[in-house]
Structures are given as structure tokens and as C-alpha cells.
N, C-alpha and C positions, 0 to 999 in steps of 0.2 A: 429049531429052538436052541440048540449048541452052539451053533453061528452065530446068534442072535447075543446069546449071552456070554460069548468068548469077546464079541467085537464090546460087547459094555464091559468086561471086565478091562480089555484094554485101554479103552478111553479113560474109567478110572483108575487104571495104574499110572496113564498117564497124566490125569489131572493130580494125583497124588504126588507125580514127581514135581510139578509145575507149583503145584501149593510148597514142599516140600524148599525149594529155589525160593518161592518168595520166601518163606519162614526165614528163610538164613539171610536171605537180603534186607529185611527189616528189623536183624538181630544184629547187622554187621553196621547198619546205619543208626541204632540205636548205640551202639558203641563207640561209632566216631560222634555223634550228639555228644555223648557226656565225656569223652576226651575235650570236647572242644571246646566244654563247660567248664571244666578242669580249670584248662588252660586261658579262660578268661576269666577265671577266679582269682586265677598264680598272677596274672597280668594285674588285673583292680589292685591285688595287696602289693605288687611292687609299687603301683602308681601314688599308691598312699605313703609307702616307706619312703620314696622320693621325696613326695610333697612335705612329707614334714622334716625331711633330711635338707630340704630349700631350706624352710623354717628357719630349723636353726643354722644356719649358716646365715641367712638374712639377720636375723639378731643378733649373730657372733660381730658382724658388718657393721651391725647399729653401734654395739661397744667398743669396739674398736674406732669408730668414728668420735665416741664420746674422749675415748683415751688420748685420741687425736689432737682435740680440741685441746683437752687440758694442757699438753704439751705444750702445743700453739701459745697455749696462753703464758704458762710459765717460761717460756724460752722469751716471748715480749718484753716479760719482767725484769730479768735479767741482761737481754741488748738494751733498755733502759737506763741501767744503774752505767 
């Protein structure tokens, strides 16, 4: 009966260590999960700080093309005269 119940004690010390192993494997990948979520949070807000950082640089482009024009135009005025 000591036999009996030495060798189940061992099988669950060893399934203990084995539960044990996964426990931390499942805590260490639950950890890279939310780093990696993190870091495509960080990514999404740059991609919008970009996109609108285009923006206005495309509008700065639109008025400066406006400015352009007018110049154009006034400088006509005057090789005229």
C-alpha cells in the first residue's frame, strides 16, 4: 500500500511541476499578447499623427499654389505695362 501511494504521490508531484511549467507558459505569453497590443496601439497613433501631419502639409501646398498664382498673375500685369 506505501508503494502504491509513494508512486501516486510522485506522479502528482510530477504533474504539479508540469501544471506548474504550463502556468508560467501561459503568463509569459499572456505578457507578450499585451506588449504586442501596446505596440500596435503606439503604431495606429503614429499612423494617424502622420496622416494628419500629410494633411496639413497638403493644404500648406494648396496655399502656396494659391500664392503662386497670384504672383503669376501680378508679375503678367506688370511685363504688360
Amino acid at each position: 500500500m506505501d508503494d502504491i501511494l509513494d508512486k501516486f504521490n510522485r506522479k502528482a508531484d510530477n504533474l504539479n511541476t508540469i501544471m506548474d511549467k504550463m502556468a508560467d507558459s501561459v503568463e509569459s505569453i499572456t505578457e507578450s499578447v499585451k506588449e504586442s497590443t501596446q505596440a500596435i496601439n503606439l503604431s495606429a497613433a503614429n499612423s494617424s499623427e502622420i496622416v494628419g501631419q500629410i494633411q496639413g502639409i497638403s493644404e500648406a501646398m494648396g496655399e502656396n499654389n494659391k500664392v503662386t498664382e497670384q504672383l503669376n498673375s501680378s508679375t503678367k500685369r506688370f511685363a504688360n505695362l
